[in-house]
DODO-836915 format. One line per 2 residues: number of its first residue (from 1); their letters; for each residue x, y, z of C-alpha. Coordinates in nm, 3 decimals, m for minus. Example, Ala and Ser with C-alpha at 12.3 -4.5 7.8 and 13.67 -1.06 7.14 Angstrom:
1> AS> 1.230 m0.450 0.780  1.367 m0.106 0.714
//
This chain:
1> XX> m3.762 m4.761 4.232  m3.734 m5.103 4.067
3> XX> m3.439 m5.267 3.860  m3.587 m5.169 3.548
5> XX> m3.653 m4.799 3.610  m3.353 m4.660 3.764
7> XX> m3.061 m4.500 3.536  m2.696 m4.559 3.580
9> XX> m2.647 m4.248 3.708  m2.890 m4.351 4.025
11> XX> m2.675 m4.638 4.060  m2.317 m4.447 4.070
13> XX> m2.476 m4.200 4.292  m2.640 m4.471 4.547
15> XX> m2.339 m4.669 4.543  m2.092 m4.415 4.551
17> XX> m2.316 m4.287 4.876  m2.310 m4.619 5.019
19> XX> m1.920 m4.671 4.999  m1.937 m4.297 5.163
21> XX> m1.722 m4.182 4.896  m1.747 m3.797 4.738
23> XX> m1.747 m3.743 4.394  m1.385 m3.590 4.377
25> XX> m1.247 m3.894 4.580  m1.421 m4.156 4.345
27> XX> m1.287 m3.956 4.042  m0.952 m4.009 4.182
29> XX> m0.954 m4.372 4.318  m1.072 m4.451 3.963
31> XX> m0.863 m4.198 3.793  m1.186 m4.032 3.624
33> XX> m1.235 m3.661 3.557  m1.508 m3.498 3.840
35> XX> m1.698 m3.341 3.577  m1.756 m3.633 3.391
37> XX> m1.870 m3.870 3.686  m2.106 m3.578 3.792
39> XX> m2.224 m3.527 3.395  m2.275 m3.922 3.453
41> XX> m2.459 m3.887 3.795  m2.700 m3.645 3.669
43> XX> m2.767 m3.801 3.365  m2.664 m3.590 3.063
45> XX> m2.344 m3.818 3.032  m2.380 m4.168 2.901
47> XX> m2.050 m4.364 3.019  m1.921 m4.643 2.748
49> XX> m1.904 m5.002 2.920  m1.578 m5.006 3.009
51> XX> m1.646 m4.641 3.233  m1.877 m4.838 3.407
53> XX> m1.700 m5.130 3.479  m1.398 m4.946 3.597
55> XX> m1.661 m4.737 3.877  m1.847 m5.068 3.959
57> XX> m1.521 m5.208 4.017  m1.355 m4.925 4.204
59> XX> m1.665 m4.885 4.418  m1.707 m5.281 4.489
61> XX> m2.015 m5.329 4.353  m2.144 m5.745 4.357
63> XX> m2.124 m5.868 4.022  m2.489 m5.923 3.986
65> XX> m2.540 m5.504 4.050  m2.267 m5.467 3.785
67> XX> m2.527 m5.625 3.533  m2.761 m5.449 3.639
69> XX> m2.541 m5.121 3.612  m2.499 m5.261 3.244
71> XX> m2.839 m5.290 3.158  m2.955 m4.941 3.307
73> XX> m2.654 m4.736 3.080  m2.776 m4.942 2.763
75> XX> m2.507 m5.276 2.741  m2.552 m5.664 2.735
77> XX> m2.478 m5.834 3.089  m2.097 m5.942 3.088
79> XX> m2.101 m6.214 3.433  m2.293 m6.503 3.351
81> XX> m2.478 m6.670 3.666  m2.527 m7.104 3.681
83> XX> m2.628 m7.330 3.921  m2.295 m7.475 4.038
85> XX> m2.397 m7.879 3.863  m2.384 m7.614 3.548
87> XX> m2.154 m7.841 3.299  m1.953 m7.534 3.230
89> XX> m1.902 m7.486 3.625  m1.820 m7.818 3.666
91> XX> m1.452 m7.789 3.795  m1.505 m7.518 3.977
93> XX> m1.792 m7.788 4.166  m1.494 m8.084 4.177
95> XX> m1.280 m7.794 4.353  m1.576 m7.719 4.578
97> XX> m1.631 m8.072 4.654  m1.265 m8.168 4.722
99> XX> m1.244 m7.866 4.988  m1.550 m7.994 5.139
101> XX> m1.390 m8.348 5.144  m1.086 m8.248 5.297
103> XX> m1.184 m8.064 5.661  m1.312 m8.416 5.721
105> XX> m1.407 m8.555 6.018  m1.477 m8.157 6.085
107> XX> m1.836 m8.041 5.931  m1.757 m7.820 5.636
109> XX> m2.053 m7.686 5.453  m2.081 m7.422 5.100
111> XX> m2.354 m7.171 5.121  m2.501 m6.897 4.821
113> XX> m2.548 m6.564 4.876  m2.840 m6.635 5.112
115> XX> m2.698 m6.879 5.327  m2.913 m7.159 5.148
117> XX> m2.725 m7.495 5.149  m2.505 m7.613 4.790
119> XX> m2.320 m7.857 4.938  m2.176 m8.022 5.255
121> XX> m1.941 m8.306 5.404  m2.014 m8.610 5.551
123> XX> m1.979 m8.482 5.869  m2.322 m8.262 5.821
125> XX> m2.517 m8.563 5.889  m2.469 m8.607 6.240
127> XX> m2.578 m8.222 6.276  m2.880 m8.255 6.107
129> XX> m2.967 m8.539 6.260  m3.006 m8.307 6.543
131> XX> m3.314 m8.108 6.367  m3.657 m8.140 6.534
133> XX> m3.884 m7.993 6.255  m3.813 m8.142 5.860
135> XX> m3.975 m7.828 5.724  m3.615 m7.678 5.810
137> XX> m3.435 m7.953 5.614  m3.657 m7.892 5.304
139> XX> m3.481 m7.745 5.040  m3.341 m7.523 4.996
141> XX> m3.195 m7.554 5.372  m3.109 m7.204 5.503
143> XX> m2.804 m7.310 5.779  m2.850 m6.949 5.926
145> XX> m3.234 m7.004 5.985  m3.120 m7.388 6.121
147> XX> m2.903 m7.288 6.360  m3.114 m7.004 6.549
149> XX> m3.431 m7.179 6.524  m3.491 m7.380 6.881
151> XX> m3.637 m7.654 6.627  m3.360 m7.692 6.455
153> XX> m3.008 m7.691 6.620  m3.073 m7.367 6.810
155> XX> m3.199 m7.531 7.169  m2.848 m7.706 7.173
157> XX> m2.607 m7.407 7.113  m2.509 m7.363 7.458
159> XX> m2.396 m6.975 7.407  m2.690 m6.931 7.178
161> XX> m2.706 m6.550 7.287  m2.336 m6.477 7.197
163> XX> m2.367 m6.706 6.902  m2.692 m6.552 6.770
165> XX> m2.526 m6.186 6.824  m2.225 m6.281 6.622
167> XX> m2.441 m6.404 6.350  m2.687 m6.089 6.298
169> XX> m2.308 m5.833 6.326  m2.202 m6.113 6.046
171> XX> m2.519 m6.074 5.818  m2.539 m5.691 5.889
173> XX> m2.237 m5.674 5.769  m2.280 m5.856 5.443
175> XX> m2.568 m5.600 5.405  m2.414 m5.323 5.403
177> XX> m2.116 m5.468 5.167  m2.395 m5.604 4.935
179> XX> m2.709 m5.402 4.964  m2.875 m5.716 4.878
181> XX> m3.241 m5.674 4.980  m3.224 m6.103 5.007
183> XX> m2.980 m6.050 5.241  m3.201 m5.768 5.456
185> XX> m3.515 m5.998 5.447  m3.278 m6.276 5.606
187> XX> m3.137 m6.031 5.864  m3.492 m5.912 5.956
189> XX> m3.562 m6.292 5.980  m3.338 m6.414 6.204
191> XX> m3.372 m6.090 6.443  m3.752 m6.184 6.523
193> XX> m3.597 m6.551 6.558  m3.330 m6.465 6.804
195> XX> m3.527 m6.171 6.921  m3.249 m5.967 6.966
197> XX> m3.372 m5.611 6.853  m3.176 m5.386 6.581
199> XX> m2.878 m5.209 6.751  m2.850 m5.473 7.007
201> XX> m2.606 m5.714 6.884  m2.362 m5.581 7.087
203> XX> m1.981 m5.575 7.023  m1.749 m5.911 6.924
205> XX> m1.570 m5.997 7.224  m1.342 m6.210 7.019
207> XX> m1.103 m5.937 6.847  m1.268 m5.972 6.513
209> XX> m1.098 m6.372 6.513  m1.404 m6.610 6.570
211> XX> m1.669 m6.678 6.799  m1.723 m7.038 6.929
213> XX> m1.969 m7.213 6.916  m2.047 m7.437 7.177
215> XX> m2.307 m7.719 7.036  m2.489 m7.987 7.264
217> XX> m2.412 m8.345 7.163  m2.588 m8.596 7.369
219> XX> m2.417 m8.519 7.713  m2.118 m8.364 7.564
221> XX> m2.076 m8.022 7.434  m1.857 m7.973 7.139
223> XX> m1.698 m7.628 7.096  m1.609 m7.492 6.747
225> XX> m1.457 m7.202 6.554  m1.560 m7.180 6.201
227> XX> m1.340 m6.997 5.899  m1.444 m6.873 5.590
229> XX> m1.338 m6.946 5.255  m1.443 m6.777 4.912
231> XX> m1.321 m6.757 4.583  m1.040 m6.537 4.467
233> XX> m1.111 m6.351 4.135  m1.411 m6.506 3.963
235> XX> m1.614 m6.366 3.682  m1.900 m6.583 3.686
237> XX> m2.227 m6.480 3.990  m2.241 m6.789 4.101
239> XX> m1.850 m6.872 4.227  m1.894 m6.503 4.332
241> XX> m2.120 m6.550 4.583  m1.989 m6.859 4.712
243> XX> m1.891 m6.894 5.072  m1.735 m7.193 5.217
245> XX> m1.792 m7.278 5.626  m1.594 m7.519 5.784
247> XX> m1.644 m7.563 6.170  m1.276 m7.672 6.323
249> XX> m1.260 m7.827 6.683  m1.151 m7.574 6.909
251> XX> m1.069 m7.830 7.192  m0.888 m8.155 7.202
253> XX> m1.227 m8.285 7.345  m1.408 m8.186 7.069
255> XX> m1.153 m8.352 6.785  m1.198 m8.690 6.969
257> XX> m1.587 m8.612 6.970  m1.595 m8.567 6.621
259> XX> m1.368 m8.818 6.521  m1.598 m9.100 6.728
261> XX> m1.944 m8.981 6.619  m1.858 m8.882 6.223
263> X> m1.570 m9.165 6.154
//
């Protein structure tokens, strides 16, 4: 079923499935009578806005399925979605940009939803110098798709099998938090680019903390850990979906690398 044609009570019901909640247990977290979610579910219950705002909420749901949720029960969109050079967005951009600014010498990069590039540091420039094929640095630059690809930076990530593995458990992941179907035509992507089959990512060897990576410069080979930053409460798609990577020297040797080649 598309957007358009599915009811409200199709989306409490998929979502509530997907967060592998039962009906009682949602009606608790949420503090909502059983009988009325399930009048709701089956459709001869039409829940007032703030009903379903209070189960998209308890249940998690991305902002831009909350509109959607909106729309299907019969009420206006409440999160707005810009482009971050939006005027109205424009501090949270200057915020963006002075994070950025700060990790350098150390590449720091903010992504969308789909891992497509917003913005980056200066110290991007020596990694994509790195990239054999410019289709890849067309925009809008996918980082995911640039690092696996052997014409991009992939023929230089010396543990390119761990790497790629910790990439497709990261993605998978943000699937099944999201049930974004961008986010499964990117996963399905970068599977036939790694070739590492569904099921066979195999298991982080890292305690859940970070996997290096370990990237090729010249005759050198720089080893990173990256961290993830995102924004705390924000009511607006856009800042929602906003992830910011920074890649940290995990060495000594890899500080002074950095600190030659991008000062």
């Amino acid at each position: 079923a598309t957007a358009s044609d599915r009811s409200i009570g199709d989306y409490i019901r998929d979502w509530r499935q997907h967060r592998r909640f039962s009906q009682l247990s949602l009606a608790l977290e949420i503090e909502l009578s059983q009988k009325h979610l399930s009048f709701i579910e089956s459709g001869r219950s039409i829940p007032s806005r703030e009903v379903v705002l209070r189960i998209a909420s308890g249940l998690g749901v991305p902002l831009r399925i909350r509109n959607l949720m909106l729309l299907a029960a019969g009420y206006a969109p409440v999160y707005p979605e810009r482009r971050l050079d939006h005027p109205d967005l424009a501090p949270a951009r200057a915020a963006v940009d002075l994070v950025l600014k700060a990790y350098e010498p150390y590449l720091a990069i903010a992504v969308d939803r789909g891992w497509n590039l917003v913005s980056a540091n200066a110290a991007a420039a020596p990694f994509l110098a790195q990239v054999e094929n410019p289709e890849l640095l067309r925009e809008p630059i996918n980082v995911l798709r640039l690092s696996l690809r052997q014409d991009g930076l992939g023929r230089l990530i010396v543990n390119y099998d761990e790497w790629a593995r910790d990439i497709l458990r990261r993605v998978a992941a943000q699937l099944e938090a999201s049930g974004d179907p961008v986010i499964a035509d990117l996963l399905d992507e970068l599977r036939d680019i790694s070739g590492i089959a569904p099921g066979h990512e195999g298991h982080d060897q890292h305690g859940g903390v970070f996997v290096p990576m370990k990237l090729r410069f010249g005759d050198r080979v720089a080893s990173f850990i990256s961290t993830t930053t995102v924004f705390g409460t924000p009511t607006e798609i856009t800042l929602s979906e906003l992830v910011i990577e920074a890649f940290l020297p995990a060495d000594a040797e890899t500080a002074a690398l950095l600190a030659a080649v991008v000062g």
